[in-house]
Each structure stands twice: as C-alpha cells, then as structure tokens.
N, C-alpha and C positions, 0 to 999 in steps of 0.2 A: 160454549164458552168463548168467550172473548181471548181471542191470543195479544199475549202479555206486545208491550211495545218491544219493537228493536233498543237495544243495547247500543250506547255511544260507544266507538273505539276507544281503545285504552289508550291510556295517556303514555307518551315516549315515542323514541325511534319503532318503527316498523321497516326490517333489510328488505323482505321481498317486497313490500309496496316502493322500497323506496328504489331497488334495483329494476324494478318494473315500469318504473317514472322513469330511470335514468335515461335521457339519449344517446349516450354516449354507448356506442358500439363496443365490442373487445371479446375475448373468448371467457371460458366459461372458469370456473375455481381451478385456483392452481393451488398443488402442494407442493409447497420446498422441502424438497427431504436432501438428506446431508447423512453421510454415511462414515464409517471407518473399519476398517480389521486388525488383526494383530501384530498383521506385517508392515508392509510397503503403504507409506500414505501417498497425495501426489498424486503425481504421474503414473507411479507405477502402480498406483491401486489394483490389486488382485494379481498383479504378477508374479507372486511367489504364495499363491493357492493356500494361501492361510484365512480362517474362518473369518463372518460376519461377529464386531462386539461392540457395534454400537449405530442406531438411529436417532436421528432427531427430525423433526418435522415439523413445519406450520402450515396454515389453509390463508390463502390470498383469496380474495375476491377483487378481482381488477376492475367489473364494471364501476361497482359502489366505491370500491382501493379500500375495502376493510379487512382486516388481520384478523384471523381465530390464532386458538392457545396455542402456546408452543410447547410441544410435548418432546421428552427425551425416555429414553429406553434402552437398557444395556441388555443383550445379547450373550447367553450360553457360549462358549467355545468351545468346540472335543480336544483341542492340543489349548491348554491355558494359558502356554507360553507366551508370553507378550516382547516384541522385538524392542529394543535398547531405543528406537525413533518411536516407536508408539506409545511404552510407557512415558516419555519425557514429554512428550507433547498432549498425552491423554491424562496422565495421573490418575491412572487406573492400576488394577494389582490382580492378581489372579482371584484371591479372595472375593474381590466383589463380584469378578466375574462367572465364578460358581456358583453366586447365591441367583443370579439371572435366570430368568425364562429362557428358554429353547427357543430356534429361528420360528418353527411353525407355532408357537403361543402368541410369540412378538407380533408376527404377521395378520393373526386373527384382533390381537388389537388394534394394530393400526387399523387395520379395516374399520372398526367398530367406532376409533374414535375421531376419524377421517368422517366418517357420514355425517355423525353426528356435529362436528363441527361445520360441514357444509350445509347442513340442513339449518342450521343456526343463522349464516349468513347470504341465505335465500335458494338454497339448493341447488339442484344439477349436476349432470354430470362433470367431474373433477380428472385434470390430468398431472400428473409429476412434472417436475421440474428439478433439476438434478446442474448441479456444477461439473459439466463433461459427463463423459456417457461411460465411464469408468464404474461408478457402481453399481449399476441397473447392468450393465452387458459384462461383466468381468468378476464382478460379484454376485450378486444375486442369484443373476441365471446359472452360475456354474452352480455356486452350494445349492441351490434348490434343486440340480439335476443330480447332484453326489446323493442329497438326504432323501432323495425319491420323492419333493415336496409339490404340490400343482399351485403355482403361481397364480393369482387372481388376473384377472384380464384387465385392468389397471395399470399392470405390471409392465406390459407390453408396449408402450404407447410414451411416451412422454417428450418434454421440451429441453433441451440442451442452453442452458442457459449463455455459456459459452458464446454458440451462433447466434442467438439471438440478438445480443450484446456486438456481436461482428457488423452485423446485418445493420444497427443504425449508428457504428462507427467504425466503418469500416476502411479507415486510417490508422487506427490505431494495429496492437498486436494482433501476428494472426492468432485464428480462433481456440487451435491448440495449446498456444504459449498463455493462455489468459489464466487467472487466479481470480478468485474473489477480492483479494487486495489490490489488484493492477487495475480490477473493474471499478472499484470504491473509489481508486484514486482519480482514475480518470475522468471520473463523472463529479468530483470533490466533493463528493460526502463524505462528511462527518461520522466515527463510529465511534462506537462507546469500548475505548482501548482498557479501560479496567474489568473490561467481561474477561474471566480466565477459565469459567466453564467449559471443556470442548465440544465441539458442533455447535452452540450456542450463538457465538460471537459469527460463525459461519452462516446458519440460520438466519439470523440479523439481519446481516448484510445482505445477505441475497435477497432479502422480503423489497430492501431497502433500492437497492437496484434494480427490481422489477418494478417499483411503483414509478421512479425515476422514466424507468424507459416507457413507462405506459404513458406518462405524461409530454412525449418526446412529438413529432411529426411524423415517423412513420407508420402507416396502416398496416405495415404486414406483418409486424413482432405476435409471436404465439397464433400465429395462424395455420402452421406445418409441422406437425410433429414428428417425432424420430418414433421407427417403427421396429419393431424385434419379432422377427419369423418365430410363429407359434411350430410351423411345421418344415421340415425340407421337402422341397419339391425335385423328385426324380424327372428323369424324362434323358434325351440323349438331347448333345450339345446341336445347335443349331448356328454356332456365328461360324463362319467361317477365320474371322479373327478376333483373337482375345487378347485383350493389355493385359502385359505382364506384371503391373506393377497390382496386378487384384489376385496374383499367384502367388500359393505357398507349396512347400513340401512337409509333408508329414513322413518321420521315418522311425520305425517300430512298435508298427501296429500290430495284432495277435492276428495269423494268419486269416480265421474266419469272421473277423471284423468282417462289418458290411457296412457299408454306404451311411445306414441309418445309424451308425456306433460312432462312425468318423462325425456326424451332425450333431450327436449330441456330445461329443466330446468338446465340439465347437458352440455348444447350445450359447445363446446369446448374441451372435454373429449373425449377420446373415451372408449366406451360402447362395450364391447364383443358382438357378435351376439347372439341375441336372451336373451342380460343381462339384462332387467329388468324384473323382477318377482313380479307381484302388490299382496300382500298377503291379505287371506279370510280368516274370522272369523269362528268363529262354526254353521253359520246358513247358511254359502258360500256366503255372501257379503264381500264387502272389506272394510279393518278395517282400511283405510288409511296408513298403509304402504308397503314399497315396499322394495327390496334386489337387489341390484344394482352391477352388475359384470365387472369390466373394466379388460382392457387388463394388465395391469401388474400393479403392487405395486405402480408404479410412479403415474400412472393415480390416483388410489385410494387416496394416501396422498393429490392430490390437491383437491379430490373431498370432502374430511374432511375439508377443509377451507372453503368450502359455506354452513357451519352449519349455522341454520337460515337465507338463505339467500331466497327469496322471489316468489313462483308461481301465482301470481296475485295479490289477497292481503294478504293470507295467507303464514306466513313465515314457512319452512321448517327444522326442525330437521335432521340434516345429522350425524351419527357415526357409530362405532360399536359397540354400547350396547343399548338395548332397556330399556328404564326406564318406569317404572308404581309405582304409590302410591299404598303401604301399604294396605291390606284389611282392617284395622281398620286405623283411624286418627292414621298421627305421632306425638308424645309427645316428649316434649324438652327431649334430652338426649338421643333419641332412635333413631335421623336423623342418616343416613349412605352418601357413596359416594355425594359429593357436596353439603352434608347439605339437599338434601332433597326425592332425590329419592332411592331405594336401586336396585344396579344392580341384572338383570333380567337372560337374557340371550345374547350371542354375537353372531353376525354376523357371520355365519362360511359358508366356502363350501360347506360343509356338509349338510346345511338348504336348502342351494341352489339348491342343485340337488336335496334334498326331494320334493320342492317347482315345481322347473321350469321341474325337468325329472319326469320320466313314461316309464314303462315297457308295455305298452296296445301297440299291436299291430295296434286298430282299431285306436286311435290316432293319433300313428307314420303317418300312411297312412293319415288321415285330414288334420294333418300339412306338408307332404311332400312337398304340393305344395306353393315353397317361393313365397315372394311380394306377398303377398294377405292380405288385410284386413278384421280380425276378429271383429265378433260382434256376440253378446250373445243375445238370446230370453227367456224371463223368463216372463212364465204364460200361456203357451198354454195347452188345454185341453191335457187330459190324452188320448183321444180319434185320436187326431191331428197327419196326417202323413207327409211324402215329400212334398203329391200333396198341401194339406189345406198349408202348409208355406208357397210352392213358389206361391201358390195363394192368401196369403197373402200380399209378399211382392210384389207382381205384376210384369207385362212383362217389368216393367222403368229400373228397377234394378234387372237384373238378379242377379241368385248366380251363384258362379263359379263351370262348369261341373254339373248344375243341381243338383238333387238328391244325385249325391255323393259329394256335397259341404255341407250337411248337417250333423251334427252330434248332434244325439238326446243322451239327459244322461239319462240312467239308472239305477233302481236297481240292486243289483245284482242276483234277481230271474228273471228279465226282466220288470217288472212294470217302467212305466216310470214315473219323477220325474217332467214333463214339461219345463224343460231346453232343450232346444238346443244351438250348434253355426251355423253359417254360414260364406262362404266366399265369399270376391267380388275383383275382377278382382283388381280396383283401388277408390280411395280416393273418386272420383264424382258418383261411387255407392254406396257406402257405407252409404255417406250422403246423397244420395236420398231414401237409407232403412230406416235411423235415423226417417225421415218424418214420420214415419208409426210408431212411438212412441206412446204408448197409444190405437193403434187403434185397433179395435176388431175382433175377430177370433173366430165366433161361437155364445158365450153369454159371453166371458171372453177378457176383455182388453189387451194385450200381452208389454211387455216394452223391448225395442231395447237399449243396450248401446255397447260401445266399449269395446273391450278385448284382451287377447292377450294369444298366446299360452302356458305361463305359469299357467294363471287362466285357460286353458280349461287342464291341466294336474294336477290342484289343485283338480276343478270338478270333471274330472271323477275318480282321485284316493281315493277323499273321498268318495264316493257313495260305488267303490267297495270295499274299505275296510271296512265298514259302517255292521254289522251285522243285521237283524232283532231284535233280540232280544239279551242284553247283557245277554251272560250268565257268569254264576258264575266259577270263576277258581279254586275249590275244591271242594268237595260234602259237602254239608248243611244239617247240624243237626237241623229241627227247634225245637224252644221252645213250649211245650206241656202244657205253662201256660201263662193264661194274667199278662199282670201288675196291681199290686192290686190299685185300684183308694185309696187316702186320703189326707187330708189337711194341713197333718204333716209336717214340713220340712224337712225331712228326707233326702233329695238328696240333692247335689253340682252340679251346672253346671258350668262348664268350657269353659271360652269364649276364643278365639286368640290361639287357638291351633295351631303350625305349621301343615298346610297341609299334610305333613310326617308323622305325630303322630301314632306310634301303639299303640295297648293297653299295651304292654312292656314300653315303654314312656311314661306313664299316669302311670301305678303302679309305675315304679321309681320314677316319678316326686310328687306322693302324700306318697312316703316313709313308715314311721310308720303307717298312715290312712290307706295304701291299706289294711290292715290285719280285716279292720272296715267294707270293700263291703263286700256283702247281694250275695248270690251265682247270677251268671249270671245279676251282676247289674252295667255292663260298658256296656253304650249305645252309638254311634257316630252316630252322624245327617250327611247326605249327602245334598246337594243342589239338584235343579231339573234337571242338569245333571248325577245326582249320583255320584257325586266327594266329597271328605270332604269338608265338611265346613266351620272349624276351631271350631265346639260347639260340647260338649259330657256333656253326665248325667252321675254321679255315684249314686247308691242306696247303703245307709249306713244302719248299724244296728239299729240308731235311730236317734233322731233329735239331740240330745246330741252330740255326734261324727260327725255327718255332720258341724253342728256350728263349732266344732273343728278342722276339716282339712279345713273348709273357712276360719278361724281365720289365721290356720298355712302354709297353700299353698296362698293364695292371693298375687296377682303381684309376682310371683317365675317365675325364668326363666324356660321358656323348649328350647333347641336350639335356644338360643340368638333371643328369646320371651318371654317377659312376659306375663303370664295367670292370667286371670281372675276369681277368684273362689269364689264364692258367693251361699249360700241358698236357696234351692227352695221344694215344697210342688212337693207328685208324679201325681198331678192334672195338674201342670205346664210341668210338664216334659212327661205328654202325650199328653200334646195341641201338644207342640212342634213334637213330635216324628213321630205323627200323621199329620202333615204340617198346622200346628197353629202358629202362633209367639206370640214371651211371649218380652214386652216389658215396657218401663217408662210408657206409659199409659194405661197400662193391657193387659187384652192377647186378641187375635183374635182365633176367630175358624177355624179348618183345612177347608177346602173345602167339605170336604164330610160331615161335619156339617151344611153346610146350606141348608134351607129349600127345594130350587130347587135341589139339589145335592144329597137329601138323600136316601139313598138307603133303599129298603124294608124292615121292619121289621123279621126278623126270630127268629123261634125256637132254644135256647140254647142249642147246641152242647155238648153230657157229652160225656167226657173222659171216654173210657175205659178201663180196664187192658190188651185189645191186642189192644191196640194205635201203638206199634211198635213189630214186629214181636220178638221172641222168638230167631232165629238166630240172627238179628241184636242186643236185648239188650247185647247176653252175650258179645259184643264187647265192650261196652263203659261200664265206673264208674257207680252208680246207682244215682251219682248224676245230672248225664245229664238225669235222667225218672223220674223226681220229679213230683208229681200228681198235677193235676188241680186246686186243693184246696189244702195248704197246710201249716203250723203254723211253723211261722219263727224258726229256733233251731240256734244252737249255732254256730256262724260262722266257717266256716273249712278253712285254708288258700290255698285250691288249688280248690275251689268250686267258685270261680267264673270266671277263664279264663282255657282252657286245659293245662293241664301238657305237659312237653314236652317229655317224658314219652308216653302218650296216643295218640299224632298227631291224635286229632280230625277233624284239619282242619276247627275249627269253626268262622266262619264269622260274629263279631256282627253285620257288617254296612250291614249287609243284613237281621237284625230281624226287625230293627225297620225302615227303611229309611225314609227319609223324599224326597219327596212328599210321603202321602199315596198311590198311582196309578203308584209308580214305579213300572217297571216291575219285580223287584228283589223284592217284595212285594212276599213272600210265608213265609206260616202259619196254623197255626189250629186254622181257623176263623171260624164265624157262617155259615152253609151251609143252603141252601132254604131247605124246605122240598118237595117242586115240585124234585128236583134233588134227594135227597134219596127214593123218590117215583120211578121214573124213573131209579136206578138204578136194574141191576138184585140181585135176593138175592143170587145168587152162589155169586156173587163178595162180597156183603156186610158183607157172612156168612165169609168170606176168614179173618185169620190174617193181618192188613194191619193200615194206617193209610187214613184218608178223610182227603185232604188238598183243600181247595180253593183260589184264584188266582184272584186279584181284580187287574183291570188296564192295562187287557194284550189287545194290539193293535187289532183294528177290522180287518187287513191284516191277522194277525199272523195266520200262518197255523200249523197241528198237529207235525209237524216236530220242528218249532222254540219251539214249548211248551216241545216235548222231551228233546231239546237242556238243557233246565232249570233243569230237572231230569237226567244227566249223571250222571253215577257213580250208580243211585239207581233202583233198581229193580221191575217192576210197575205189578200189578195181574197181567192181565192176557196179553197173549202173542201178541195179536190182536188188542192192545192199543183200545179198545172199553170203558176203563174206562176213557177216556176223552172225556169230556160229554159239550158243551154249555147250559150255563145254560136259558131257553128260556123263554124271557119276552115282555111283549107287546109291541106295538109300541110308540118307546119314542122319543121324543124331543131331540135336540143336549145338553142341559144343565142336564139332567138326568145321572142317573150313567152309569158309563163304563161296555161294555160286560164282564162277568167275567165267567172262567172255573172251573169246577170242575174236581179233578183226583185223584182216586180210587188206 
C-alpha cells in the first residue's frame, strides 16, 4: 500500500515550535505562586505558626513571555480561627474554609495543574517564584514538617522575586523592604486597582513585573536560585572563626533532643554543616539549650521569627541572649530588660567554636568519618574495653570500623570517666543500639542516647581541661588562729553580693564601718562548686558597731545590687563557714556535724613559736603571726586585708570555704596523734608548720597535693612528709581520707 501523504500543520500558534524558533535566551517556566495564612501576613508571614489557607498561582513562560491560567485554591485549616488582619484583607470566614481541601490534596493539585499548564506552553522544567522567601521557608516547610507531609522536589528551589527585582535596580529599596506595590510602582506599571480578589491582584502584578524585568538589560535575572537544605549535614566545625551575626540560641529543648530534632524544628532554614551545638551543663548533661549556625545573616533573622514556636508540645525560645532569673527573687523596681529577666549573655561565634570545635587530635580522627550517626554510652564500668561494648551492643548493630569507631572519654591522667561514643554506618543501626538502653554490662546498667559531634567535643574538652585538684592561683598564707566561738552579735552578714565582689568592694561599700573589722575578719562563703555565693561575714570590734553598720549599710547598692546587711552572733557565722545554713527557721548543722559524719576526736594542736619559720616571718607584718590565743586590742586600719604595700597575696575565700571538704580546705587544724606518732622526729624537730588537709579526693596522688603547696617550701626534699593518715575500715557515710603535710 501506498502510505497516505503527510498532513499539513494545523492552522494557529504552535508554543513549542515557536519557543524553539525563539532566540532570545532566559531560564525555563516560572510559577508565581502567592500564598497567605490565618495569622500574620507581611513580613511576618509564619511568625506566629498559624496554618496554610490559601494559594494562588500562575505559569510564566519568559522565553515566549506567555501566561497560563491563573488558579486560586483555599486551604483546610486545623485552628479555623482567622486573625482580625487576615479576615479584613482576605474576606474569607471559617465557613468556607472548612468546606476546603487539606494541604496534601491542595498540593497533589498544584502538581497536576502546574505540568499541565507547562506542557501547554512548551514544557520543561519549572521553578517558583515567590514575593520573599517567607512562604516557601516559614510556611510550607514548617506545616509540611508538623503534618508529616514529603514536599515534591520543586518545593526546594525557587526565585526570590524581591533579589531579583534588587539585582537590576539596585538603587532603589533594599531587597527586604520591597512589596509587590513598591515594585509596580517603581517600574510605573499600571495595575488593575478594581481587582478585590485576594492573591489575585498579587498574582497580577508579579506576572507583570517579571515580564518587565525580562525585557530589561540585565542577563543574569532568574539565573540563581534560592535553595532549601533537603537534609542537615552533621560533621564537627571546621572554621576556626564564625560570624556572629549567623548565630542563634535555642532554649528549651526536651533534654534527648538530638541534633536531627533541633533541624527539623528549623526545617526550612538552612543550617551550616555541622551548626547545631546541643549545650552541657557542669555535670556534662544537656541543659536544654542549643547554638544554632546558619549560613548567613538572612537565614538567622527568619530563624528569630519562630521564637516560641513549638517541638511537640513544648514551645521553644529562639534569640540571641540567654535569660535566667536573678539569684534572689526579683523585687518591684529591680525588673531589667522586658520587665523581667536581666540579660545574661549573647550568642556569639566565639561560644560557638568554644562549644562545637576542639583542638584533640584523637577527636578530629572519630569525627572524620561523615554521615555517621553518633550516640553516647554513659555508665559502663571503669574496667570496660572495645571488646565488653561491641559485645554489648551485639553482632545486629555493628559499630562502624569496629574498635576504631569507639571513643572512650578520659581523664586527663588516663583513668576513665565511663563515657564513651560510638558510630553506626546509618539511622536503622543506630536505633537497633537505642534497643539496648538500659541493659547491662557486667553489674552496671549502661544508657544509650543520641549525640552529635559537638557534645562529643564538649565532652572531651571538659575532662581535659578539668584539673585534679583546683589549685590555688597565689601562694596562701594560712590563719594560725580559729575563730573565737560566742553568742554576741558581733558580725554582719552580707547577703546578694554581686558574684564579682572583692574584698576592695565590700570595704568601699561599708565606708566609715570598715575602720570597725577585727583584723582578718572578712570572710566570703563559696558554694559547692567553689564559686562565690553572693554571702560574706564581717567580724566587727563589738556588737555595738556591727548594729551600726547593719543599721547604715542595709539595702545599699553594690554594682547596681542591693545588699543585704543584717546582725549575726560568731556562732552563726561558723555554722555557715563550716557548710551549715543559718536560716528563718534556725540554723542546720554542717555535714561533718552529724552524727554519721563525725570525725574522730583529737588532741588540741598548741601553737608554737616556730609555727612559721624564721626566714619566712621576716617577710610579712607581725600582724599576719598573731598567736593562737589572743586579746582583742585596738583596731589598726590595715590589719585586716594586705596593704598594697605588702602583696601578700592573701586569699580569704580559701580560709574559710564553704563546703567544709573543699579541697581548698587548708589550715592548722587538729591533727591525730597516730600521725605525730608516725612522724620522724628529725622532721618534727625541723622549723616548719603541721598543716592537715580534710576532703582531699581518694584518687588524689602526691603530685596533685604538691600542686596545693606551689610557691611554698615543704621539710624535707623526698616529700616523705606527706603522710595518709591511716584509719580503719569505714563505711561510705564516715569522713573523708585526710592528709597530713609536714
């Protein structure tokens, strides 16, 4: 058979022949899409986490510049509330917005009618085009991460009409300040002001101002688009320095958030690699907050707009300052910033690399290997190596590379702390390790949570910076008297002391009184970290002048604080000094006052006249060697702090500290007489002072107890005069090992 003739073309426009003919360069089909929700329009689009309820969309084709249909579509809402700015501007009603499709119906139409209108005006692939990047990163991606919804890859990608619009007038407003109206105007087009539809007249104009710009001199409009992280990328931080201005704080997160929870809380965003940093407290758990690094400033400013907005049921604080209440209640007139918190500290780069970098080699090499899921093991014996873990977490769930996917934290002598990490290939091992929460390893339970490379650079940089023992930053002169016990009121104590407070700060601040302290009678209470308190004793000449400077210092500022200054007996002010608290219902006893805690009875240590050697007196005043026993005289005005003159370098907060059992606890305290029995008497016969040493760690080796005596010269050369002092076998509630040093 004869095949029929060709067919002439049909009569009309033909788009793809004629966008195939066209010369003119340009990128591929743009959709205008135009959005709104129930809340915040604007600027603050999605700032206050209220639903999608409403699209509108058209298809551009810029080579050809021809327009498909303009479609509009109302949106479901789960809260139907509509805000007093939305309904007035949308003239919509909850009514119609319950008769709406759901976001993921809506969604599968746009798709559907999005192709087909591109296929109409010659095909390709199509990218968005959005008035600011507010609905696409603030809307969309959150509700579609609430609804559990998978965004098409479409979704991801699109043109900021805003910049583009900056890029070939870029005298005009900056890119953030622009509107669709400011854009119209400046370009003097015409719009059709009787459109009252909403998104519609939006739509419009934006179609209207793209064609404008496509007919403009610039070659690079719609050439770059904005791009939305499908995934976070872990890994540990690599810069050495980071601008601040791409740092937030996030505060109150649910403690076993993970890295991957703070990402999609921020879904939308994007997140610098390796940018979130979950931050640990002082005991290295997480204190619920976290420091959040995005890729530039822009990202940051929108990630400030989901203050308080919501990871489950708990709502999230997002800023740059961290707030905390006051150590004492706030009183009317004392609120600062906002009326109620006073700022703390800010979000800096600087935090950031403290936090998320690390200089440890052994580290670097853990984390090298990316895409791995970290998880932390806390509680394995001290005894526990490679083999006891991975026979832990069994052959289901390898770790990755074995043995060298483990990393154990240590001290810095090598004693280990029972931390480890480990790593697993991907997500379906990880939670088949999770399984193994709780379960036991030896006779000790072990706990599996998630982690991420900044908490394992948290870890091990606090262990190695972590001392044995805090020693003292000047050499110590102790006091070679107790405090004399009485019921007198003789002392002031001072409550809400700034944390800064020197004893320079406390003489200024009690003025004319200071000249009224008792030599060596400013005392400052530490907590049980050894940090101030905010509470310090003065010891006055009598109870007469103590009444006096409580009468005339009470509620007086110290660095925009006021203090507290109130009457106390020196009975009260050794509960406290001693780790008693003195309170509205009276006082408690320190710890080593009670019956299980008390420590042996000893022999009354007498003072000698070679307590302190003969070269070291002629160093100091004679009123730093005031004897044992001794009858108050007549106050001197530079007997009770060092002259500056003298640089004694004397440390009150290390006479008296509070806990008793700090290790800054040195003194000339009672010694056993099993210990001066055991001493030799070449040492005892020697010039020197007996100091004992209550509270020091059962680890502590003779080196960290040297650490405490730098600066001072100990008998004899063979440090033999550090002596444990040796007592039966006791019970965990009985007192603490204590040293003797000669």
């Amino acid at each position: 058979m004869t095949p029929p003739p060709p067919q002439p073309p049909p009569s009309g426009p033909n788009p793809a022949a004629d966008s195939a003919a066209d010369p003119r360069p340009g990128p591929g089909p743009l959709v205008v899409l135009f959005g709104a929700t129930a809340g915040a329009l604007g600027q603050d689009l999605g700032s206050d986490e209220t639903d999608l309820i409403l699209l509108v969309w058209q298809v551009v084709e810029p080579r050809s510049r021809q327009v498909g249909t303009l479609h509009k579509s109302l949106v479901r809402a789960e809260a139907a509330a509509l805000s007093p700015q939305c309904r007035e501007a949308s003239g919509l009603s909850a009514d119609s917005l319950a008769r709406a499709e759901p976001l993921d119906k809506v969604l599968q139409q746009f798709s559907q009618l999005v192709s087909g209108d591109v296929a109409l005006l010659g095909g390709g692939p199509y990218t968005l085009c959005t008035d600011g990047q507010q609905l696409l990163r603030q809307v969309l991606h959150p509700e579609a991460s609430r609804k559990n919804l998978a965004l098409p890859d479409t979704f991801f990608s699109f043109y900021d009409l805003r910049r583009e619009f900056h890029v070939q007038h870029p005298s005009t407003h900056p890119a953030r300040d622009l509107t669709v109206a400011t854009m119209a105007q400046d370009l003097g087009l015409e719009t059709d002001a009787t459109e009252d539809d909403f998104g519609v007249w939006e739509v419009k104009t934006m179609v209207a101002v793209i064609l404008h710009l496509l007919d403009g001199p610039s070659g690079q409009l719609f050439s770059k688009p904005e791009v939305v992280k499908q995934k976070y990328e872990t890994g540990p931080c690599k810069a050495d320095v980071v601008d601040s201005e791409t740092v937030v704080r996030a505060r109150g997160l649910p403690w076993q958030s993970s890295d991957q929870d703070v990402a999609r809380f921020f879904t939308g965003l994007n997140i610098a690699r390796g940018g979130v940093a979950l931050c640990l407290n002082a005991q290295g758990r997480r204190n619920g907050e976290a420091l959040i690094r995005f890729v530039d400033s822009e990202q940051r400013d929108l990630a400030l707009q989901r203050h308080k907005h919501h990871m489950g049921v708990r709502y999230i604080e997002v800023g740059l300052w961290a707030w905390e209440r006051s150590r004492a209640e706030l009183r009317p007139g004392k609120h600062e910033t906002h009326g109620l918190f006073p700022q703390v500290y800010k979000a800096t780069g600087e935090e950031f690399v403290k936090i998320a970098g690390g200089t440890s080699l052994e580290v670097a090499r853990f984390l090298s290997r990316e895409d791995q899921v970290i998880l932390r093991l806390r509680g394995l014996p001290f005894s526990a190596g490679p083999a006891d873990v991975l026979g832990f977490l069994g052959p289901e769930c390898p770790v990755t590379g074995g043995a060298d996917g483990l990393l154990f934290v240590r001290h810095p002598d090598g004693r280990p702390t029972g931390d480890a990490f480990a790593l697993f290939a991907c997500e379906e091992l990880a939670q088949a390790a999770l399984r193994r929460h709780k379960g036991t390893l030896g006779k000790r339970y072990i706990e599996l949570f998630r982690s991420t490379a900044a908490e394992v650079q948290q870890v091990l940089n606090r262990y190695a910076s972590s001392p044995l023992l805090p020693t003292l930053t000047a050499p110590l002169l102790p006091i070679p008297f107790p405090l004399a016990a009485g019921t007198g009121r003789d002392c002031v104590r001072l409550r809400g002391l700034p944390y800064t407070a020197t004893i320079e700060d406390i003489l200024s601040f009690l003025g004319e009184a200071a000249a009224d302290i008792r030599p060596h009678g400013v005392h400052m209470v530490l907590n049980q970290q050894g940090r101030p308190s905010g509470d310090a004793f003065i010891q006055m000449t009598s109870a007469e002048r103590a009444l006096a400077a409580a009468q005339r210092c009470h509620k007086k500022a110290m660095k925009e604080r006021y203090v507290e200054v109130v009457p106390c007996s020196t009975e009260e002010m050794s509960h406290v000094l001693m780790g008693g608290t003195l309170g509205r219902s009276g006082m408690s006893p320190p710890p080593c006052k009670l019956p299980c805690l008390s420590p042996p009875t000893y022999a009354t240590f007498q003072a000698t006249p070679t307590l302190i050697p003969t070269e070291t007196a002629a160093l100091y005043p004679s009123s730093a060697l005031l004897p044992a026993a001794r009858v108050p005289a007549a106050p001197t005005p530079v007997a009770y702090y060092p002259g500056p003159a003298t640089q004694l370098y004397m440390n009150y907060t290390a006479y008296y500290p509070s806990p008793p059992v700090s290790p800054t606890t040195v003194g000339y305290l009672t010694t056993p007489p099993a210990a001066l029995a055991s001493a030799p008497t070449s040492v005892l016969s020697q010039p020197g002072a007996l100091v004992r040493m209550q509270g020091v760690p059962y680890t502590a080796g003779m080196k960290d107890l040297l650490s405490i005596f730098q600066a001072y010269q100990l008998a004899p050369d063979d440090y033999t005069s550090l002596m444990p002092v040796g007592d039966p076998p006791r019970t965990v509630l009985q007192a603490p090992k204590e040293w003797v040093c000669l």
